[in-house]
C-alpha positions as protocol buffer text, in pm:
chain_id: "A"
residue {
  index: 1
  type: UNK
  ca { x: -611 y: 1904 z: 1281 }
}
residue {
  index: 2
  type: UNK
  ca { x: -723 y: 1576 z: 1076 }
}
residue {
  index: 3
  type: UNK
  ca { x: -811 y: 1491 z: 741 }
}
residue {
  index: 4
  type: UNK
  ca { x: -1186 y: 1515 z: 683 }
}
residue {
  index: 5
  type: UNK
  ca { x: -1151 y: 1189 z: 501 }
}
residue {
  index: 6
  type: UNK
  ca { x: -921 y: 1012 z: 778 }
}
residue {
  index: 7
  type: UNK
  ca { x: -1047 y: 684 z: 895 }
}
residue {
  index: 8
  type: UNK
  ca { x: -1037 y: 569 z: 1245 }
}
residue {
  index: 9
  type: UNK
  ca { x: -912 y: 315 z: 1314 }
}
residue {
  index: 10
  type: UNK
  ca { x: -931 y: 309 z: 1679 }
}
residue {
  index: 11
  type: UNK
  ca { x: -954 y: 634 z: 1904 }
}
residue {
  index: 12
  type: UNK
  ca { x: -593 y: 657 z: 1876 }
}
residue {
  index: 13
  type: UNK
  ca { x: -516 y: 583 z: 1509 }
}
residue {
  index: 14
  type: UNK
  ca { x: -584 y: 770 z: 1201 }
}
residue {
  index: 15
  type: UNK
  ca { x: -542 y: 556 z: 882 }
}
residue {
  index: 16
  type: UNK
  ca { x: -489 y: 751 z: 576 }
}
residue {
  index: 17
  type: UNK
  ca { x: -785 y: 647 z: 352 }
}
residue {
  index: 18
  type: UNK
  ca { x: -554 y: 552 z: 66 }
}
residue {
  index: 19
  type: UNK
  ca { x: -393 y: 289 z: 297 }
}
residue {
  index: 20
  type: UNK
  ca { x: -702 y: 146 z: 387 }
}
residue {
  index: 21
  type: UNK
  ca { x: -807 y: 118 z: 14 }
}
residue {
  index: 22
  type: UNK
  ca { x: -438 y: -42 z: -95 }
}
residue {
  index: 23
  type: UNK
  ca { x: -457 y: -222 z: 259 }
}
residue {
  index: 24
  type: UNK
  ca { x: -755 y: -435 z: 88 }
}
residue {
  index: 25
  type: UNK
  ca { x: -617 y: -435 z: -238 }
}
residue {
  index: 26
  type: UNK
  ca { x: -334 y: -619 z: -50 }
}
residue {
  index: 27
  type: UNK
  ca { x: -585 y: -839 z: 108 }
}
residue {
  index: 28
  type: UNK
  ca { x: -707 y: -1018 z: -264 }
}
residue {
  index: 29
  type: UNK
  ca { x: -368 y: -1014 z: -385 }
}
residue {
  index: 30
  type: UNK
  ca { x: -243 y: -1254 z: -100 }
}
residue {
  index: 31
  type: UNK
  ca { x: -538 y: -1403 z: -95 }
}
residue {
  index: 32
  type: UNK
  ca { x: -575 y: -1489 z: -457 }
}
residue {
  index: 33
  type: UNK
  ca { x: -199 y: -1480 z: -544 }
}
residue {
  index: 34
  type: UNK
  ca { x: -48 y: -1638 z: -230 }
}
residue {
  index: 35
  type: UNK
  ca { x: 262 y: -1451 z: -409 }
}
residue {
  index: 36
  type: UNK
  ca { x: 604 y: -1480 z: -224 }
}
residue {
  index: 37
  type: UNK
  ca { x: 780 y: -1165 z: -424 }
}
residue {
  index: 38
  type: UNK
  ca { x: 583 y: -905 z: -640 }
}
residue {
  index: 39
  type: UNK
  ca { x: 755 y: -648 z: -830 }
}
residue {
  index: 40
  type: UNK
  ca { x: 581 y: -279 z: -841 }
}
residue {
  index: 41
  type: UNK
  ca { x: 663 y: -98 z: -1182 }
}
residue {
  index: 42
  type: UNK
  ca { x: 589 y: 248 z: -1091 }
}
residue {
  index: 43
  type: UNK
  ca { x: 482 y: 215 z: -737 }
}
residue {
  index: 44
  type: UNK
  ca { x: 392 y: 617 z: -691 }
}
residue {
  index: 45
  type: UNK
  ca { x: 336 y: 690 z: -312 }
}
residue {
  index: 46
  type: UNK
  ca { x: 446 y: 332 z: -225 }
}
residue {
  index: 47
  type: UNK
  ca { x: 101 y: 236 z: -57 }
}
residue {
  index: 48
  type: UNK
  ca { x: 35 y: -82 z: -145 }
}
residue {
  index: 49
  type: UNK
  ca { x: 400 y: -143 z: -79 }
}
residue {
  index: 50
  type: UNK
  ca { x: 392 y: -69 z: 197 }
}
residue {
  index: 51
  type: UNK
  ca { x: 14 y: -300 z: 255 }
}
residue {
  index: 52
  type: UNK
  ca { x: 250 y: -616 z: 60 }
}
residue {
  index: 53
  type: UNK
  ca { x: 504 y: -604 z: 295 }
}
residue {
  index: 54
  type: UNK
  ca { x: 280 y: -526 z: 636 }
}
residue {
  index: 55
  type: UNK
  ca { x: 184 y: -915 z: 494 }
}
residue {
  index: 56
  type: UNK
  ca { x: 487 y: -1081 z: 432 }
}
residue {
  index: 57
  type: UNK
  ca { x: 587 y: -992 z: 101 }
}
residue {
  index: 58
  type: UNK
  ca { x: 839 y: -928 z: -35 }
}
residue {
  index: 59
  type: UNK
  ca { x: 800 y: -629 z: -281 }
}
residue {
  index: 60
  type: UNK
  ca { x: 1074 y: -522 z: -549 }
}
residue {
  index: 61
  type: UNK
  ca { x: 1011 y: -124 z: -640 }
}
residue {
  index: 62
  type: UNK
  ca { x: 1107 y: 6 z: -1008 }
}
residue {
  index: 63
  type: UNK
  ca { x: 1002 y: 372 z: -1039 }
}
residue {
  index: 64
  type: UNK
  ca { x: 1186 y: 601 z: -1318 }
}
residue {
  index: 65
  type: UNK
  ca { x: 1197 y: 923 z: -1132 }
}
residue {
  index: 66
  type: UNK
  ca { x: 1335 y: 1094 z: -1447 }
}
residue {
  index: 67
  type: UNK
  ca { x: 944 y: 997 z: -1585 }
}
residue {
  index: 68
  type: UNK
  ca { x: 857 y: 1262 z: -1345 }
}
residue {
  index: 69
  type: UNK
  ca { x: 1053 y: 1586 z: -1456 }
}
């Protein structure tokens, strides 16, 4: 079953709605930036890691999992 909240992408794709959202997040940040290497101080879920890299960049991750406990 999907999410309610999915987004299609095409009839074949379902993009998690929080990707899309980081995905143009990602978008102004190259866009604006042009950066070559970001580093993402507690980068949660990892989405917009994962939208940095999908565009070239190269993303460091810090994220103090004892934070978390």
């Amino acid at each position: 079953m999907l999410e309610t909240n999915a987004i299609h992408a095409d009839d074949s794709e379902v993009v998690h709605p929080r990707l899309a959202f980081f995905g143009t997040v990602a978008d102004r940040i190259v866009r604006e930036l042009a950066p070559q290497r970001v580093l993402d101080a507690g980068c949660a879920k990892g989405f917009l890691v994962q939208q940095l890299r999908e565009r070239g960049v190269e993303v460091l991750l810090f994220h103090d999992l004892l934070a978390e406990t």
